[in-house]
C-alpha positions as a LaTeX table, in Angstrom:
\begin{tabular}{lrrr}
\hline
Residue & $x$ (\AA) & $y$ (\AA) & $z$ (\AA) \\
\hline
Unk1 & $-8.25$ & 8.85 & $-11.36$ \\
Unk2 & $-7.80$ & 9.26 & $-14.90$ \\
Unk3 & $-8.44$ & 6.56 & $-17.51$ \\
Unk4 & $-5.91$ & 4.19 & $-18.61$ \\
Unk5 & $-8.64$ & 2.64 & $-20.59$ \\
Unk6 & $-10.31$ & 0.81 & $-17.69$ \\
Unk7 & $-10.24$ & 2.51 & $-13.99$ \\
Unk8 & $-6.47$ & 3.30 & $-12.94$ \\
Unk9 & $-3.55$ & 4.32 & $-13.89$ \\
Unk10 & $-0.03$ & 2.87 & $-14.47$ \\
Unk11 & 2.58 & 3.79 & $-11.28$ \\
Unk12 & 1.31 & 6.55 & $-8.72$ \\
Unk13 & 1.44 & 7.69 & $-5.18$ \\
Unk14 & $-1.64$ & 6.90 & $-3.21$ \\
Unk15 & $-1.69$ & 8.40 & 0.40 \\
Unk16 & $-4.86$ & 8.00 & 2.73 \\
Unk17 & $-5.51$ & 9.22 & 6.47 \\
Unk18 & $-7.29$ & 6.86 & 8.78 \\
Unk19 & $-7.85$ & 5.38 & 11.95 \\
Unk20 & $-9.35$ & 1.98 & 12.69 \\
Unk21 & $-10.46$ & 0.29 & 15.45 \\
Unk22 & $-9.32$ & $-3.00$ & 17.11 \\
Unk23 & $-12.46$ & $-5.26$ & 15.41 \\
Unk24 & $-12.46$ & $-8.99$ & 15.95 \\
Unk25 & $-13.03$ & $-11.04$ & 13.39 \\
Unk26 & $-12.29$ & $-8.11$ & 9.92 \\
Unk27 & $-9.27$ & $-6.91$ & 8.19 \\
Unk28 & $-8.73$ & $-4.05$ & 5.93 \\
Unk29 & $-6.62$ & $-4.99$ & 2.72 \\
Unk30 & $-6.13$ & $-1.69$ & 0.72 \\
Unk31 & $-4.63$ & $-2.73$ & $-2.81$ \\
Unk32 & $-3.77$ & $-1.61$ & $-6.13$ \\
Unk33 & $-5.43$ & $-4.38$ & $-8.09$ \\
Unk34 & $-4.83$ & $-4.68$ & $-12.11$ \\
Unk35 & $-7.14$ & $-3.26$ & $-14.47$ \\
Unk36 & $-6.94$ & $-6.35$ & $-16.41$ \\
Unk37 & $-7.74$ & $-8.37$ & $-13.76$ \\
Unk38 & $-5.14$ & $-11.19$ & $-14.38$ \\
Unk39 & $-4.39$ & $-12.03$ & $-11.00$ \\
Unk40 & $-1.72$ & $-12.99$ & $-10.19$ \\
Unk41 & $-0.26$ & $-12.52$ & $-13.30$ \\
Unk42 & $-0.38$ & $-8.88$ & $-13.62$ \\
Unk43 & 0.73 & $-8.71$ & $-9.70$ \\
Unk44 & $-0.80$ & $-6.30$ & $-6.85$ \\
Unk45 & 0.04 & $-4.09$ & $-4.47$ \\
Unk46 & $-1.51$ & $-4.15$ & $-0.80$ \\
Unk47 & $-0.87$ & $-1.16$ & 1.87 \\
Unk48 & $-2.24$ & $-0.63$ & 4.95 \\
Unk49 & $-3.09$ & $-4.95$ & 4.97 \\
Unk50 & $-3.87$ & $-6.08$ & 8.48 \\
Unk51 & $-6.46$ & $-8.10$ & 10.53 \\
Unk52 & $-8.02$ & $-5.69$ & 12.66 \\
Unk53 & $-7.31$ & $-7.49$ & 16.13 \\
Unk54 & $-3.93$ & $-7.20$ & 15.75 \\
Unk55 & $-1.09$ & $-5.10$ & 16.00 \\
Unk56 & 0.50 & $-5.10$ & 13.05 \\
Unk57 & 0.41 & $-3.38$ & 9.69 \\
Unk58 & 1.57 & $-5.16$ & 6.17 \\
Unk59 & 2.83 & $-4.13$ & 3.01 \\
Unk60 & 2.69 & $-6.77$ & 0.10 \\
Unk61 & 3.97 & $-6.67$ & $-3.87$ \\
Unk62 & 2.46 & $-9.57$ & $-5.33$ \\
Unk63 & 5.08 & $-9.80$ & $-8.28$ \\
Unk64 & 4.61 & $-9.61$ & $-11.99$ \\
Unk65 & 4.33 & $-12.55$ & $-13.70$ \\
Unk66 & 3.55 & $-14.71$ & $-10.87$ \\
Unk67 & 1.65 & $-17.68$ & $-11.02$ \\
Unk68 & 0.71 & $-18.15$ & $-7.57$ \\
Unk69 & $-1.01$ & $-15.35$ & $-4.70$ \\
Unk70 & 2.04 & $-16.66$ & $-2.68$ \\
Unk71 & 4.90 & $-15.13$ & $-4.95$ \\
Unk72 & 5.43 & $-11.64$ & $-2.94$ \\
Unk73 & 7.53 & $-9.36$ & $-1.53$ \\
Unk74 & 6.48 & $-8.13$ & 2.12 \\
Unk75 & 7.45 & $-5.32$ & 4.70 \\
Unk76 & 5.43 & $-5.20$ & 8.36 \\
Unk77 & 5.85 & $-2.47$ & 10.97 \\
Unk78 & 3.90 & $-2.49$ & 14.75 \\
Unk79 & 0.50 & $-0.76$ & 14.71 \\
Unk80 & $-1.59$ & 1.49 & 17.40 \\
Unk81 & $-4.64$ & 1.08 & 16.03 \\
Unk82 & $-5.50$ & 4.03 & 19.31 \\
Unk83 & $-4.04$ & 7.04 & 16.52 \\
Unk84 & $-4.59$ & 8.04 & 13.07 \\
Unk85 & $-2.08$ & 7.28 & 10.81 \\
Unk86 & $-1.31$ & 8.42 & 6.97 \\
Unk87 & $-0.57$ & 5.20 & 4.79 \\
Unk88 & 1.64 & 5.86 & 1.12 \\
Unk89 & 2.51 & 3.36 & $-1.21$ \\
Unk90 & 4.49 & 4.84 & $-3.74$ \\
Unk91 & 4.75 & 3.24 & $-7.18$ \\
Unk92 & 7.09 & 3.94 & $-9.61$ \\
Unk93 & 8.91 & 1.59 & $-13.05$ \\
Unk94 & 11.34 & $-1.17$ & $-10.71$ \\
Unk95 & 10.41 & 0.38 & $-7.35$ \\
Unk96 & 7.12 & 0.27 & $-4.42$ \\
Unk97 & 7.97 & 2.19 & $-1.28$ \\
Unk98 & 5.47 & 1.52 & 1.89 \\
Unk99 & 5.28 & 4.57 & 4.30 \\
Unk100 & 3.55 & 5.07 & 7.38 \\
Unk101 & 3.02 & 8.25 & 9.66 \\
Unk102 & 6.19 & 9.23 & 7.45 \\
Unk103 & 8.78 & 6.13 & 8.40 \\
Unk104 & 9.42 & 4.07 & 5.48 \\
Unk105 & 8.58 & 0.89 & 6.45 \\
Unk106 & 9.52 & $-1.22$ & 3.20 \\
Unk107 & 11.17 & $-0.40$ & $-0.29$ \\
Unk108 & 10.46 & $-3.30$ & $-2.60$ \\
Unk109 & 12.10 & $-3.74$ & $-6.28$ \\
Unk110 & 12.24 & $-7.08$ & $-7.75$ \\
Unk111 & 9.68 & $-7.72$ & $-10.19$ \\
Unk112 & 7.36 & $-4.95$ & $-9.37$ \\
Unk113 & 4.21 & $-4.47$ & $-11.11$ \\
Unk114 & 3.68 & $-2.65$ & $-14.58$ \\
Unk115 & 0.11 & $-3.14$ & $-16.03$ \\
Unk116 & $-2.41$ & $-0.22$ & $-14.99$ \\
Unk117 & $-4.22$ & $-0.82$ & $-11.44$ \\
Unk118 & $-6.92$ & 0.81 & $-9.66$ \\
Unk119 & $-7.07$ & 1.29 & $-5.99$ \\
Unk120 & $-9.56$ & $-0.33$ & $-4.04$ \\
Unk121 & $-10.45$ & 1.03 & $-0.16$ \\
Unk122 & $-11.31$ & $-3.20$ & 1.05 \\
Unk123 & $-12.64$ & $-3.52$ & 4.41 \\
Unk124 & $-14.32$ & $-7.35$ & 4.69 \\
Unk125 & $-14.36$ & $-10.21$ & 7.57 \\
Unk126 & $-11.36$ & $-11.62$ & 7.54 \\
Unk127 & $-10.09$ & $-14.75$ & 5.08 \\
Unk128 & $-9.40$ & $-17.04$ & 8.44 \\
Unk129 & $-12.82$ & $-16.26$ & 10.53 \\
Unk130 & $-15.18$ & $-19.27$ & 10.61 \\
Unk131 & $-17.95$ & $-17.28$ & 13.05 \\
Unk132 & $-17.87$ & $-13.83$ & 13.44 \\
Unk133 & $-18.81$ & $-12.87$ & 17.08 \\
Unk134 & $-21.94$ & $-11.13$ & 17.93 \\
Unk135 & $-19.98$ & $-8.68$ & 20.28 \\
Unk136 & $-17.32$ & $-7.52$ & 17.18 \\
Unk137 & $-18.32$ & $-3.47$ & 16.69 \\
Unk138 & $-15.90$ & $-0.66$ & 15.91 \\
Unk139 & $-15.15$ & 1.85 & 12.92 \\
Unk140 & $-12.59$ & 2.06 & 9.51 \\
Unk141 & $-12.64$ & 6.28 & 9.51 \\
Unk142 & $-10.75$ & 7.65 & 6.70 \\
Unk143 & $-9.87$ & 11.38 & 7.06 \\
Unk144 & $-8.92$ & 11.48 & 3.41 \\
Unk145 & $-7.29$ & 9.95 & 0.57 \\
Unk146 & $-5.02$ & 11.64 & $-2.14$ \\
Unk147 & $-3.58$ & 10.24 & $-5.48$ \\
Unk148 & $-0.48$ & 11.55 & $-7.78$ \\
Unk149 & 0.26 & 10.30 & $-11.11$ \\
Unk150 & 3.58 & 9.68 & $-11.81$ \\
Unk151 & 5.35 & 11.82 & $-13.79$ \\
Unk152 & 9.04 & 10.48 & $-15.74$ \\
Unk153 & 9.64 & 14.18 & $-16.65$ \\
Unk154 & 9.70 & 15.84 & $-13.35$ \\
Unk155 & 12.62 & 16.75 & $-11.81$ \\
Unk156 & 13.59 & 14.49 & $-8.60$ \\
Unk157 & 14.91 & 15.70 & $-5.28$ \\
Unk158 & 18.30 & 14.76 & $-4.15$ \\
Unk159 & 18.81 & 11.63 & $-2.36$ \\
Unk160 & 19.50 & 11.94 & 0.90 \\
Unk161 & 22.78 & 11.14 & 2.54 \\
Unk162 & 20.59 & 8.18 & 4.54 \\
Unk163 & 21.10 & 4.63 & 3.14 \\
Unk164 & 17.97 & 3.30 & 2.12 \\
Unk165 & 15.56 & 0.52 & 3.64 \\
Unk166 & 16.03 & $-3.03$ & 3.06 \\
Unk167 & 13.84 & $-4.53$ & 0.24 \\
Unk168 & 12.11 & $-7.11$ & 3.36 \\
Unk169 & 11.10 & $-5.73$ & 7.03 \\
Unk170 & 12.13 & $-2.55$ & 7.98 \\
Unk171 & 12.02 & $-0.98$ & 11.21 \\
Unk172 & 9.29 & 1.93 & 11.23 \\
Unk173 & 11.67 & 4.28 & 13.18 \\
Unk174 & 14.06 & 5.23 & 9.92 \\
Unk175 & 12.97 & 8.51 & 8.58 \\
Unk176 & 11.81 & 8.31 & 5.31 \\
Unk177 & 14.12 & 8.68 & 2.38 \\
Unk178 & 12.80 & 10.14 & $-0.89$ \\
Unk179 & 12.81 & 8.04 & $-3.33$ \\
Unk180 & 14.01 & 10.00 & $-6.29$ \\
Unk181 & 10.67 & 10.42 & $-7.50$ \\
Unk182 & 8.23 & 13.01 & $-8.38$ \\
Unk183 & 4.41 & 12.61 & $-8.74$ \\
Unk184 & 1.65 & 15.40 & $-9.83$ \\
Unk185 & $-1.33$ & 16.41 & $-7.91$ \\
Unk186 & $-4.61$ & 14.60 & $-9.87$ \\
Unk187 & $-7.28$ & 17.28 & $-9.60$ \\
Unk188 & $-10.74$ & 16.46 & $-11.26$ \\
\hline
\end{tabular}
């Protein structure tokens, strides 16, 4: 990514292709976390977040200028973790949109994040497991990743004639609206 003085960049789309397995006892959390690494002050921004044994898939905005981990925003959709899926959080001044496999599963815009972050692939035992178990064995496979820097100056789409996701839960079935944004390919 290029350098916003530290490691990431301010707003963005992120999209990564993966598939993981069903592994007792891990989670994936994969987050935009602040440059300046004044949690939670400066917020975050967590998508695909999930416990691996389970079947469901979260999207958290940690909000900016909390003071606790607790002050968030969240969207959750149902999960086969038997199938790839493509993950896109998509960051922008007052707005986060969470897609998956091309549903939009969230659309968050209250106190969103607006300090550069840096996006972090975190695959770790999970936060509740006391004992791992000797039998948990699988695999986090990640097809590829991409990243867009947002760009004020580009010219948007038009909306669609869909009304847009609700800023909690949303049910992964909705097509995807666009979200009047327009990012540029970051080549290096």
């Amino acid at each position: 990514m290029p350098s916003t003085g530290d490691k990431g960049q301010k707003y963005g789309r992120y999209a990564v292709r993966f598939k993981a397995d069903p592994i007792d006892g891990y989670k994936m959390a994969w987050l935009l976390w602040p440059d300046s690494a004044k949690w939670p002050r400066d917020g975050e921004i967590d998508f695909p977040e999930r416990n691996l044994d389970t079947t469901v898939v979260n999207g958290f905005v940690h909000h900016q200028g909390a003071r606790t981990g607790s002050d968030q925003a969240s969207a959750s959709a149902d999960y086969d973790s038997g199938a790839w899926h493509t993950a896109v959080i998509e960051w922008s001044p007052n707005l986060v949109v969470f897609t998956l496999d091309g549903a939009e599963i969230g659309r968050i815009s209250e106190r969103i994040p607006r300090t550069p972050m840096h996006w972090v692939l975190q695959t770790e035992t999970m936060l509740t497991a006391k004992r791992l178990p000797t039998s948990a064995a699988g695999n986090v496979q990640i097809d590829w990743v991409s990243v867009w820097k947002y760009d004020p100056t580009a010219v948007a789409p038009p909306a669609s004639n869909g009304s847009p996701a609700t800023a909690v839960t949303a049910s992964p079935s909705a097509p995807t609206s666009p979200t009047g944004v327009r990012y540029r390919v970051i080549r290096s």
